[in-house]
C-alpha positions as CSV (number, residue, x, y, z in Angstrom):
1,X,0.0,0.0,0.0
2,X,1.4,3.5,-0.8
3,X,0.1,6.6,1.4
4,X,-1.5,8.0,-1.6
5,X,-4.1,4.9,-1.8
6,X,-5.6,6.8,1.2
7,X,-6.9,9.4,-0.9
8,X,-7.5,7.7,-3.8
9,X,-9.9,4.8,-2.2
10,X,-10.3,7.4,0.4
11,X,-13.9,5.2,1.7
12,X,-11.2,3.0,3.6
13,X,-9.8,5.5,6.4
14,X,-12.8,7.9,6.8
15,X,-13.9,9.1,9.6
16,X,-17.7,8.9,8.6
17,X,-20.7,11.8,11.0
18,X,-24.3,10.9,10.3
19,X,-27.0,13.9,10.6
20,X,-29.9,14.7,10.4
21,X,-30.3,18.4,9.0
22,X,-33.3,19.0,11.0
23,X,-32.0,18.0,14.2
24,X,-28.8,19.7,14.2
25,X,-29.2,23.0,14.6
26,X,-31.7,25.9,13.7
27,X,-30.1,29.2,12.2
28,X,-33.6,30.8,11.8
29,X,-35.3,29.8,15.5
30,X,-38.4,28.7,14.0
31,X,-38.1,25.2,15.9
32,X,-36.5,22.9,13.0
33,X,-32.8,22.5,12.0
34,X,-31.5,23.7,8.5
35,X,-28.9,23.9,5.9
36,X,-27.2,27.3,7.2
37,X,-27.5,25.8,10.5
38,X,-25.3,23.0,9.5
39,X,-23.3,25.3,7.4
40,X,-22.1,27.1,10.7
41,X,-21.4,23.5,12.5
42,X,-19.1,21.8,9.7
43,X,-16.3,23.6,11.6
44,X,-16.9,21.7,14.7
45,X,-17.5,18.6,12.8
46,X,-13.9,19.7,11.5
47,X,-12.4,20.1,14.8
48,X,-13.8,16.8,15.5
49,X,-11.7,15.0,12.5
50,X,-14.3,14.0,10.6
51,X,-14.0,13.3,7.1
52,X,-16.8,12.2,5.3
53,X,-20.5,13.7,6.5
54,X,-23.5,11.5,5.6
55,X,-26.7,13.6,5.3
56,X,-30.0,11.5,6.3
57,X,-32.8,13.0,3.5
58,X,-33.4,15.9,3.4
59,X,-35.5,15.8,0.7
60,X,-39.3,16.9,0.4
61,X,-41.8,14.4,2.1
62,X,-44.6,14.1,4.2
63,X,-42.3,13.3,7.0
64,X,-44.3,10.3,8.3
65,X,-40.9,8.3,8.3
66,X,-38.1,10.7,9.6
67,X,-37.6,11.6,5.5
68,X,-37.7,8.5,4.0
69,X,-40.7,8.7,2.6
70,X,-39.6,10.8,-0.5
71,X,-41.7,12.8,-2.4
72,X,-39.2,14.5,-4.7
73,X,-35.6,13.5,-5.3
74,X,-34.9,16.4,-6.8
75,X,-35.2,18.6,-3.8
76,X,-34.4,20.1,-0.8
77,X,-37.5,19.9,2.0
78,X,-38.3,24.0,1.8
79,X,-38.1,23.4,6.3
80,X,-34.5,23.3,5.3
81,X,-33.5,25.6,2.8
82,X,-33.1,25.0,-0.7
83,X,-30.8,23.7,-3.0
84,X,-28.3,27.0,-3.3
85,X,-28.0,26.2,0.6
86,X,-27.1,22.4,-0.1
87,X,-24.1,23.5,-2.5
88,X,-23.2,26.3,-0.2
89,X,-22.8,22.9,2.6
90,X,-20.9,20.8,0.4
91,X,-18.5,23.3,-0.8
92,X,-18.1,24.5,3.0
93,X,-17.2,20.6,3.9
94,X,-14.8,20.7,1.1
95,X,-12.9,23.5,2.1
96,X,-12.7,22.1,5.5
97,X,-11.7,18.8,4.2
98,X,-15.0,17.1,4.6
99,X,-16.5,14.9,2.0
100,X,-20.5,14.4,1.9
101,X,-22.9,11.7,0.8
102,X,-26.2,11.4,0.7
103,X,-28.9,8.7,1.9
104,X,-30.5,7.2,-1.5
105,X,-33.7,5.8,-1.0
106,X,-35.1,4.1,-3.8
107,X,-36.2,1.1,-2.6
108,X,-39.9,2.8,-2.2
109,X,-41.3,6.6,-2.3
110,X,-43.9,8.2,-0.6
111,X,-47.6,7.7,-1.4
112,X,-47.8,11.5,-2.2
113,X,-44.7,11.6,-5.1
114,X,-46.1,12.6,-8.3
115,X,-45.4,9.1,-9.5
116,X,-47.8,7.1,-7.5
117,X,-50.1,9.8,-7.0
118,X,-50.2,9.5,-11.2
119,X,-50.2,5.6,-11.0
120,X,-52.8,5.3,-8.9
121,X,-55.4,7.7,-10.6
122,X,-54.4,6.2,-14.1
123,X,-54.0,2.5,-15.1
124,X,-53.0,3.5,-18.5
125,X,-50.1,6.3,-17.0
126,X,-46.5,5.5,-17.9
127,X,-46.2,5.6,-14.0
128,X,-48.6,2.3,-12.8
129,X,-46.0,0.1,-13.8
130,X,-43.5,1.8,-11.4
131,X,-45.1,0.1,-8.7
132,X,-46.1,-3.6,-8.5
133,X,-50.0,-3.8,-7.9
134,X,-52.1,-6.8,-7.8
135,X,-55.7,-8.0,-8.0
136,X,-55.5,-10.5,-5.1
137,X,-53.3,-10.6,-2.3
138,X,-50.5,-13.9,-3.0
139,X,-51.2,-16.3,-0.7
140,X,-47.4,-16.6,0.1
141,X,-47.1,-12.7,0.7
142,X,-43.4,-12.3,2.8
143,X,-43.3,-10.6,7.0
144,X,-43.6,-6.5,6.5
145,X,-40.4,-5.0,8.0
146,X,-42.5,-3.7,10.9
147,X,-44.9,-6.4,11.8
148,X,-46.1,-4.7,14.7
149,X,-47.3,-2.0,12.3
150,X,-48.3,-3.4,9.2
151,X,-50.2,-6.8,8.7
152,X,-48.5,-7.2,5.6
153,X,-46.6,-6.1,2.5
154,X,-50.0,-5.7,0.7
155,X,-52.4,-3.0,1.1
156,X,-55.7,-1.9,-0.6
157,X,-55.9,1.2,-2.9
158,X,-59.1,2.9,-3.4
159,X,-58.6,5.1,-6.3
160,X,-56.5,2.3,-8.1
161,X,-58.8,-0.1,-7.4
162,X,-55.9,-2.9,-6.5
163,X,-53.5,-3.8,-3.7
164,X,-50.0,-2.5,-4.1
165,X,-47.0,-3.8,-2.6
166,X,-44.6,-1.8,0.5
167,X,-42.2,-3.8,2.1
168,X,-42.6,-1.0,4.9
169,X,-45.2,1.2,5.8
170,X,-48.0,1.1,3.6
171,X,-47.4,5.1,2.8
172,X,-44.2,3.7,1.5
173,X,-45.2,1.5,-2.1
174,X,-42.4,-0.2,-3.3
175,X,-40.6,1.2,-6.8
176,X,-40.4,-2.2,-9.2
177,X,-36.6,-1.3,-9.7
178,X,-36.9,-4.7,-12.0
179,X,-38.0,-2.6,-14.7
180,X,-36.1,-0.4,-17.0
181,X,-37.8,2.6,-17.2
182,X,-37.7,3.0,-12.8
183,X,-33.2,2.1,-13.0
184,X,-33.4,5.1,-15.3
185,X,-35.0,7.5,-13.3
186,X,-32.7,6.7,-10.6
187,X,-29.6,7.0,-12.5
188,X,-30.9,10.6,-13.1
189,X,-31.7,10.8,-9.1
190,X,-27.8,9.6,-8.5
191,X,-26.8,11.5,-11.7
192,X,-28.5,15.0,-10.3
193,X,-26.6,14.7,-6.7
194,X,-23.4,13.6,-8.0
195,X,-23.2,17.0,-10.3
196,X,-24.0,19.2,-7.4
197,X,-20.8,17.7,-6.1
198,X,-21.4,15.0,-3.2
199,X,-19.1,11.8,-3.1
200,X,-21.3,9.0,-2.7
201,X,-24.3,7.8,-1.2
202,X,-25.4,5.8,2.1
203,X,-28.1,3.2,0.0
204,X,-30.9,2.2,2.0
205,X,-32.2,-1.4,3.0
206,X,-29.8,-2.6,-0.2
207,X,-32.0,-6.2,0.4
208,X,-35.6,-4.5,-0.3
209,X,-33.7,-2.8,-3.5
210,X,-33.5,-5.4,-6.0
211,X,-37.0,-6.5,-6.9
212,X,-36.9,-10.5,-7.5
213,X,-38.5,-12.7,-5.8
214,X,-35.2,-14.9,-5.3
215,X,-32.6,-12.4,-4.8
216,X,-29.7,-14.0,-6.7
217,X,-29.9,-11.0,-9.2
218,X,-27.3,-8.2,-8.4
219,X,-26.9,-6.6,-12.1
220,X,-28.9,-3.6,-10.6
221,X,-26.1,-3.0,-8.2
222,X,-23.5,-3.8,-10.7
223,X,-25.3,-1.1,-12.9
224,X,-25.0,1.9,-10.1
225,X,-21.7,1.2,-8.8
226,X,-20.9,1.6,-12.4
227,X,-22.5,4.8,-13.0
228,X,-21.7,6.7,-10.0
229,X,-17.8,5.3,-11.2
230,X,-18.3,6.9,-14.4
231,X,-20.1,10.3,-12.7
232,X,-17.5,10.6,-10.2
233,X,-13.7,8.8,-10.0
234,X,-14.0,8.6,-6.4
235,X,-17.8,8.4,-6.0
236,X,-18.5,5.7,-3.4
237,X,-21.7,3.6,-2.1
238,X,-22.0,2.6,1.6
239,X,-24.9,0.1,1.8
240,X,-27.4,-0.9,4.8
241,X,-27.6,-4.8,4.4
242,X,-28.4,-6.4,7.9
243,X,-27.9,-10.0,6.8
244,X,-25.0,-12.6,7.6
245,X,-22.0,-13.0,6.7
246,X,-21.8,-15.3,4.4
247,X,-25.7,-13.3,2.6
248,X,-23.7,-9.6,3.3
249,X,-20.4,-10.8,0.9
250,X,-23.1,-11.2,-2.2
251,X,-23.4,-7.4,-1.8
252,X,-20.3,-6.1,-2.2
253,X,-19.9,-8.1,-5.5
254,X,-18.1,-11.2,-6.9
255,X,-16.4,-9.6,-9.6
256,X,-13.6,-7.8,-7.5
257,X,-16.1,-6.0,-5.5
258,X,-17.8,-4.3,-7.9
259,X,-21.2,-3.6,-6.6
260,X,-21.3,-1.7,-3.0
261,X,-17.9,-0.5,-1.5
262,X,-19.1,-0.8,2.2
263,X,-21.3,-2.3,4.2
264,X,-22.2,-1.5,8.0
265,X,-21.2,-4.6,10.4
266,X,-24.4,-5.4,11.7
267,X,-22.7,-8.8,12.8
268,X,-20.1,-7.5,15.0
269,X,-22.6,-4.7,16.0
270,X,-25.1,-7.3,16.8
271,X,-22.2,-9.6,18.8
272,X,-20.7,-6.0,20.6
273,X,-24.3,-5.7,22.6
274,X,-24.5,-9.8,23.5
275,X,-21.2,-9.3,24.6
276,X,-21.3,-6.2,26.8
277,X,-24.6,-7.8,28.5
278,X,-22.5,-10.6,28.8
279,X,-19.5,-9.3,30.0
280,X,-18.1,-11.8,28.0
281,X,-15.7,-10.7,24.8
282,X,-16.4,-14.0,23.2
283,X,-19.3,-13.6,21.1
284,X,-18.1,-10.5,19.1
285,X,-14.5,-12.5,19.0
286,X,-16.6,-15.6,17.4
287,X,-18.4,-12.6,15.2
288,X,-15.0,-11.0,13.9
289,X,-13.3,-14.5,13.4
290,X,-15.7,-15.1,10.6
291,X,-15.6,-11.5,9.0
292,X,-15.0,-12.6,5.3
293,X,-12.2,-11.2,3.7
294,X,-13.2,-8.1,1.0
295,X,-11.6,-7.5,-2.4
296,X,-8.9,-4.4,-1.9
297,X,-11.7,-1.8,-2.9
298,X,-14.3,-2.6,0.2
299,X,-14.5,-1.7,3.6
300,X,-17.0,-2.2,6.1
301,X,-18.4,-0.1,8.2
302,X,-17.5,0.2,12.1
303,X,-20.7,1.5,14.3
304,X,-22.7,1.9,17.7
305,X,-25.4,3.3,17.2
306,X,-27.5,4.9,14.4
307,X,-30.5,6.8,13.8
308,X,-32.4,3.5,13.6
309,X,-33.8,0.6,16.4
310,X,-30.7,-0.9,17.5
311,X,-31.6,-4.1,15.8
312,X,-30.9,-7.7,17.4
313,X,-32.6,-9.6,14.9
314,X,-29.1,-11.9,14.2
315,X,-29.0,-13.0,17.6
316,X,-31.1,-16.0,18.6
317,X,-34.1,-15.6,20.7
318,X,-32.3,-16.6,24.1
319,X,-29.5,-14.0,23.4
320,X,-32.0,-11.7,22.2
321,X,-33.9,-11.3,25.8
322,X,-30.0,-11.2,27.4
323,X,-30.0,-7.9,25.7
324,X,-33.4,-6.7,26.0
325,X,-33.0,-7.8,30.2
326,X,-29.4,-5.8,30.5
327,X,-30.3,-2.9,28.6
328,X,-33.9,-2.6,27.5
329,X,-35.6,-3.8,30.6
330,X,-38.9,-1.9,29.7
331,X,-41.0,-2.5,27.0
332,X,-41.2,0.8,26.0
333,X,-37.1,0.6,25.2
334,X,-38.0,-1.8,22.7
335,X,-39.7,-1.8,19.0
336,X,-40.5,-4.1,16.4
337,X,-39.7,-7.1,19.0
338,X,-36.2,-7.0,17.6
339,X,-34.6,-3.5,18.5
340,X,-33.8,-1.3,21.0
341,X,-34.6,2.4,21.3
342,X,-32.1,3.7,23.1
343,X,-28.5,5.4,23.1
344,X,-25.2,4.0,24.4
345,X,-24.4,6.1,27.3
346,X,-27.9,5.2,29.3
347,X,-27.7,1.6,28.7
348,X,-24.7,1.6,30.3
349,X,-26.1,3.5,33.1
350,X,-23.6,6.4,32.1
351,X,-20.0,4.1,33.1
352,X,-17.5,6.8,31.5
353,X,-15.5,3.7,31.6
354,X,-17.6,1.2,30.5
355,X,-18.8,3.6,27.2
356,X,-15.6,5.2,26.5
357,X,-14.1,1.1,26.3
358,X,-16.6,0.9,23.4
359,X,-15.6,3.5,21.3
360,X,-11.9,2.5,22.0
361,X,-12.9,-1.0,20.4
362,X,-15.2,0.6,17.2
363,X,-12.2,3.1,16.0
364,X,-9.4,0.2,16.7
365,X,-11.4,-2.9,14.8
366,X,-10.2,-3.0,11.1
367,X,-12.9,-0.7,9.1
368,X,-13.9,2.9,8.6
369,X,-15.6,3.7,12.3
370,X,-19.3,5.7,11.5
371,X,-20.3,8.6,14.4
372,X,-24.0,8.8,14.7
373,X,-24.3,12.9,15.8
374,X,-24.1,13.6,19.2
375,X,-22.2,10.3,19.9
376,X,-19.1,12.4,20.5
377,X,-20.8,14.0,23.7
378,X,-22.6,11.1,24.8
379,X,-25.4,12.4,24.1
380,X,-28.6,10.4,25.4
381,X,-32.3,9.8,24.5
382,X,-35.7,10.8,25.6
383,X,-37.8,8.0,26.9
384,X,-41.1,9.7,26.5
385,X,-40.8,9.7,22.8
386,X,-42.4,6.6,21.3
387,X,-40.1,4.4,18.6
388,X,-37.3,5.8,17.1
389,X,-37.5,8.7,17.4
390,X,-36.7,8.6,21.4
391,X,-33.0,8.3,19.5
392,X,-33.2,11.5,17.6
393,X,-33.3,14.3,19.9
394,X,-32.0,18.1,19.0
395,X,-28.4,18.3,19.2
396,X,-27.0,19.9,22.4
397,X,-24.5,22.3,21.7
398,X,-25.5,24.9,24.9
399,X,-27.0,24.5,28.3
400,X,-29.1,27.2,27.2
401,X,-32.9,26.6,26.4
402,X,-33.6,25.0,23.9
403,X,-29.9,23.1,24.4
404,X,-28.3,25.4,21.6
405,X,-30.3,24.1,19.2
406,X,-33.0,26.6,18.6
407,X,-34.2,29.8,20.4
408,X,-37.8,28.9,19.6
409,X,-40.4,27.8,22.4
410,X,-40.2,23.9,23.5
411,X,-43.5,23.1,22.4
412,X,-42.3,24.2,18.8
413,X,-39.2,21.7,18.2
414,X,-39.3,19.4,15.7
415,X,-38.2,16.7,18.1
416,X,-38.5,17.4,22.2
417,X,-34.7,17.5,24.0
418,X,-32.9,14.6,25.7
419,X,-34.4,15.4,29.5
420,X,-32.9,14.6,33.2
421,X,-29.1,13.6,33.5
422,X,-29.1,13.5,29.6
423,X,-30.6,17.0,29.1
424,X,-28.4,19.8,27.8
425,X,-27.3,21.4,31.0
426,X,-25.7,18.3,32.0
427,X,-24.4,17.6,28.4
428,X,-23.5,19.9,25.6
429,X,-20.8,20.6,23.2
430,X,-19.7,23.9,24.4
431,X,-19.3,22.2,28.4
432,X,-17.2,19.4,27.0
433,X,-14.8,21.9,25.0
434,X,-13.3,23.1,28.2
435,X,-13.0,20.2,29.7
436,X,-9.4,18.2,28.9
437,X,-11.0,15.0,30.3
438,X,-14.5,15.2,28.8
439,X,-16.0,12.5,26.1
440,X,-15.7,15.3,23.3
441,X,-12.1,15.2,23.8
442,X,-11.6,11.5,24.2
443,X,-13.3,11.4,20.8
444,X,-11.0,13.6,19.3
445,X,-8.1,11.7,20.6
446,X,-9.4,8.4,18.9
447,X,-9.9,10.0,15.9
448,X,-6.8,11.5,15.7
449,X,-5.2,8.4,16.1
450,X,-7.3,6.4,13.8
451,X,-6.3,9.1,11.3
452,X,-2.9,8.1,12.0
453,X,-2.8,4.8,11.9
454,X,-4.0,3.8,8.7
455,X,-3.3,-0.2,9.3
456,X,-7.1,0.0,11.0
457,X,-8.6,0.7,7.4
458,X,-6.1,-1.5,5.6
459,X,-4.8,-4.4,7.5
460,X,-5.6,-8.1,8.2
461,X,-7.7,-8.4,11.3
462,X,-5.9,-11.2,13.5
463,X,-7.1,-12.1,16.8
464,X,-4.8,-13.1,20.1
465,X,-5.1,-14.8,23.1
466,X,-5.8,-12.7,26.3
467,X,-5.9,-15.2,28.5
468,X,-9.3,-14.2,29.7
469,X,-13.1,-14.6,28.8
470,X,-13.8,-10.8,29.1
471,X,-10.4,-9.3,27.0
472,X,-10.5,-9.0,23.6
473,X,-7.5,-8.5,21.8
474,X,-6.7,-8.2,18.4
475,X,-4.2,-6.6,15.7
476,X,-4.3,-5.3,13.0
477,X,-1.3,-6.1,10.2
478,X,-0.9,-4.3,7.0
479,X,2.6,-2.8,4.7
480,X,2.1,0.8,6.4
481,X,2.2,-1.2,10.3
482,X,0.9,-3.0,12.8
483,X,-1.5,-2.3,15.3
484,X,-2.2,-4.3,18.4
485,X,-5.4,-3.4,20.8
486,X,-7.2,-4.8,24.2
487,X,-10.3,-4.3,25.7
488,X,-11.8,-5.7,29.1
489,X,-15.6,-6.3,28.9
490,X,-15.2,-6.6,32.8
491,X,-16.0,-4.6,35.3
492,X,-12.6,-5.4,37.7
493,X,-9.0,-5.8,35.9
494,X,-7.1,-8.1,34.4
495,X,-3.3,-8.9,33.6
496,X,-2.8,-10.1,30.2
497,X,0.1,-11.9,28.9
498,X,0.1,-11.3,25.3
499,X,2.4,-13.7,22.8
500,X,3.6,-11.3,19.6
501,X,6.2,-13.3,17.8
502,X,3.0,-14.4,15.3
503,X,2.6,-10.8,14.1
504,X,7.0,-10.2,14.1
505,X,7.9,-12.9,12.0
506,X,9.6,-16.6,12.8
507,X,12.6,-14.7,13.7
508,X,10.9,-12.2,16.0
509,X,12.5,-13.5,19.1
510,X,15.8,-13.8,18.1
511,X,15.8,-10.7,16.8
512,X,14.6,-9.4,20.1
513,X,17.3,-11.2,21.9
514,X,20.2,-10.2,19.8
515,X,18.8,-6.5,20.1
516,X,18.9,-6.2,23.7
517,X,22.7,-8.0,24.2
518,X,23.9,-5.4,21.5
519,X,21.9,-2.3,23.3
520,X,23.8,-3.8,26.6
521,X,26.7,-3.8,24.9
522,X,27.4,-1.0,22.9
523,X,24.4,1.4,24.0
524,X,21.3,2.6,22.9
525,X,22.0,2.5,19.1
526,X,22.3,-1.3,18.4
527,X,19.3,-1.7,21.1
528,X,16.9,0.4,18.8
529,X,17.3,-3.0,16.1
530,X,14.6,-4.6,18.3
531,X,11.2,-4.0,18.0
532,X,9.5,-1.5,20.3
533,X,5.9,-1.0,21.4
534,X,4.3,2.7,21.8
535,X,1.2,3.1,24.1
536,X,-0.9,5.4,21.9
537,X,-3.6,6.6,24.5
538,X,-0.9,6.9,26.9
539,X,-0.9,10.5,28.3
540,X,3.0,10.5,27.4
541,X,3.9,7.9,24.5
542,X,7.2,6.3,25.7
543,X,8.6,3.6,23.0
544,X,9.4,0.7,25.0
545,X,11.4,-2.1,23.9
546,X,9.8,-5.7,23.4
547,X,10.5,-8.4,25.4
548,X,13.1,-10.9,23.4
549,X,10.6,-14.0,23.3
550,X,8.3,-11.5,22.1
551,X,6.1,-11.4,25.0
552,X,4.1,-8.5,26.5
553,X,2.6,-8.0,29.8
554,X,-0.4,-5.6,29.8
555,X,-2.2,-4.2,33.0
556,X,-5.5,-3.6,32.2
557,X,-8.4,-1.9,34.9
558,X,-12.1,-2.9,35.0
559,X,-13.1,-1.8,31.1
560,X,-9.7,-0.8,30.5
561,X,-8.0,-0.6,27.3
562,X,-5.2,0.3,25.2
563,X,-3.7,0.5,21.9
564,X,-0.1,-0.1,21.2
565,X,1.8,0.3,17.6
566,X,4.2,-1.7,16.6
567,X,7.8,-0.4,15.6
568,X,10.1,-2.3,13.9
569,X,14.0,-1.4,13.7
570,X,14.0,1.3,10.9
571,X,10.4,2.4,11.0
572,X,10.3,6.0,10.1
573,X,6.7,6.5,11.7
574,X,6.3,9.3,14.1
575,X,5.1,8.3,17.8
């Protein structure tokens, strides 16, 4: 790998922020975030070290699903702006070193886009056979993505006089991307974005996008990636496809990856959360052991949380209630009877240890690690919000009212603030700023280092032996280094003895050996041939020479963890 691969499949060491524009913050104080609003926040999102911003729509809709239900993919929701505003945003990232993509949702519309409101008053319209539609519901009719909502993925039309299909709510009919005529409209939807400058796109339940009823075909995909290749040389395409493993690698392509170029982790995600409740590090070690390997091109993506349930629906039913029982005791924390509706920092009843341990582990497992906005705070939720939306509170930037967000009255937010020890005077970006030890600055730190260490986007996940049930340690190996990184799950510490002479070589010990009789001998010159280890979270970063049989002993406290590079005899890396 040479460092300028970093920029040109620059996907595989971002630092990715997901936002969403009306929850960020209000410029204009009539209760709902905006453009200009987020204009005036890129530079903190700069500070932060971010360097790729994902935008949830923002696009015109009835706003009965948080924006996904689209009623114009040509526009910008007039709440927020308009499209002079958007540009302004993207070239503002730019010149902060910020790259954007979009969310692109064309797996269904609205029912109030001009397209179905024309296929459903029109059987002869060019737009009926946009949507698939049906006389009599199929006996064999699939489970609706929210079965607690919907009865099925069939519902009645009155003016069209037949049932059309919605994998999710029934304001949401599918689009029959099977057909022609619907790819080429949404070439022109990825076309139109890509010319106003944006780098990619975040592509929404990828599974519910390719209309067959087996599956198997992926030319649709194939067909995108291509086009957005053609639009833009370094246009990328981050897919949501909460499957397994072995259903996930389809995704990315098997033709040298040539269909999405990431993929969220749902697995590990999924295995983080059994193994927290757990206090255990063995399920997500069992999770990351059968990560498939990806062509050069892919990445996955590293996460928490995001704006979504946090799903469970890979776990078995057992494991399942484990979670629920640790962190969603109340049925009001829980949705869809397979997700939670909560953020991090609450479910671990606010352990600065316990929740900075996780974030440690996302940014220092191989991937591109993916913020969801007010992560880098803590930020928490408000319970009395029903669903998901208890997850998407105003930002908190003030203790003021109103948390920074908006001067207008409380009553006339688009979303009610995070309330009691999560409510803005307790946490807010401003606060944390002035504080050295705060979780804004321990953010900061990891991303720095991640930034640094660009091994975590490139290298070859390999996992070690702690020793211990609760520690998880793993490296990371790749031309430009070697990374090696431990967490404790547990809430008292642990001494771990780690064995390193797999990740030096056959002749790591030896080497090691002869080093340290030469730096005896003749000084500190000939000592610096053995490998040393540097402590990168360490206050002060002191290289420290490895033990000749390639042995390390690590003192770890209850949900402690560290990171520690590699550095072999001629290594020209700063530390």
């Amino acid at each position: 790998m040479r460092v300028t691969d970093t920029s040109d499949l620059w996907w595989k060491t971002a630092v990715f922020y997901n936002l969403d524009v009306e929850t960020y913050l209000d410029w204009n104080d009539d209760g709902v975030g905006d453009l200009e609003g987020l204009a005036h926040r890129l530079d903190h999102l700069a500070e932060l070290g971010v360097t790729c911003l994902w935008l949830a729509p923002f696009y015109p809709s009835p706003q009965r699903d948080n924006g996904y239900d689209i009623s114009d993919y040509f526009g910008v929701d007039p709440r927020y702006g308009h499209l002079g505003d958007f540009v302004e945003v993207v070239r503002t990232a730019k010149d902060r070193g910020m790259r954007v993509i979009v969310d692109l949702v064309v797996n269904h519309t609205s029912d109030q886009h001009p397209w179905f409101r024309a296929a459903r008053s029109d059987r002869d319209s060019r737009y009926r056979d946009f949507y698939t539609w049906r006389d009599e519901v199929p006996a064999d009719q699939p489970a609706n993505m929210f079965p607690d909502v919907e009865d099925g993925v069939w519902s009645f039309d009155d003016e069209a006089g037949q049932y059309f299909r919605h994998s999710f709510y029934s304001h949401q009919p599918d689009l029959a991307t099977d057909r022609q005529e619907v790819r080429d409209e949404i070439a022109k939807v990825i076309g139109f974005w890509l010319q106003l400058g944006i780098d990619g796109f975040r592509v929404d339940a990828v599974p519910h996008l390719i209309d067959t009823d087996d599956g198997a075909e992926h030319g649709f995909l194939q067909a995108l990636r291509g086009y957005v290749a053609r639009r833009s040389g370094s246009g990328m395409m981050l897919g949501e496809v909460n499957l397994p493993y072995d259903e996930m690698v389809a995704f990315f392509g098997e033709d040298d990856g040539d269909e999405l170029t990431m993929q969220f982790d749902f697995v590990a995600n999924q295995a983080l959360y059994l193994s927290l409740a757990r206090q255990d590090a063995r399920p997500l070690a069992a999770a990351l052991s059968t990560r498939p390997t990806l062509a050069r091109g892919n990445q996955w993506g590293n996460f928490v949380r995001n704006h979504d349930e946090l799903t469970l629906d890979q776990l078995s039913d057992d494991e399942r209630d484990e979670v629920f029982e640790a962190f969603a005791p109340l049925e009001s924390q829980r949705i869809h009877g397979r997700g939670i509706v909560r953020r991090l920092p609450p479910m671990l009843d606010g352990d600065p240890r316990r929740i900075r341990m996780v974030y440690s582990l996302m940014f220092s497992t191989p991937g591109a690690p993916v913020l969801f906005y007010g992560e880098e705070i803590g930020m928490g939720e408000n319970p009395s919000v029903s669903g998901r939306g208890a997850v998407r509170t105003p930002m908190q930037w003030t203790d003021e009212a109103g948390g920074g967000f908006s001067r207008a009255e409380a009553d006339d937010l688009v979303a009610p603030l995070a309330v009691e020890g999560w409510a803005p005077e307790h946490v807010n970006v401003s606060r944390q700023r002035h504080e050295p030890d705060s979780m804004l600055r321990f953010v900061q730190s990891l991303v720095r280092h991640y930034r640094a260490s660009p091994e975590i986007g490139w290298g070859e996940l390999t996992l070690l032996d702690s020793g211990h049930d609760c520690v998880l340690a793993h490296a990371v190996v790749s031309s430009t280094g070697t990374l090696v990184a431990v967490h404790n799950f547990a809430p008292d510490g642990r001494s771990v003895d780690l064995d390193l002479s797999g990740l030096l070589g056959p002749d790591a010990g030896e080497a090691g050996a002869v080093g340290e009789a030469a730096g005896a001998a003749a000084g500190h010159a000939a000592g610096a041939a053995a490998p040393r280890l540097v402590d990168l979270l360490a206050e002060r970063s002191v290289p420290e020479a490895l033990a000749g049989d390639a042995h390390h002993r690590i003192e770890l406290e209850g949900y402690g963890f560290r990171w520690l590079r590699v550095l072999r005899a001629g290594e020209k890396r700063l530390v």
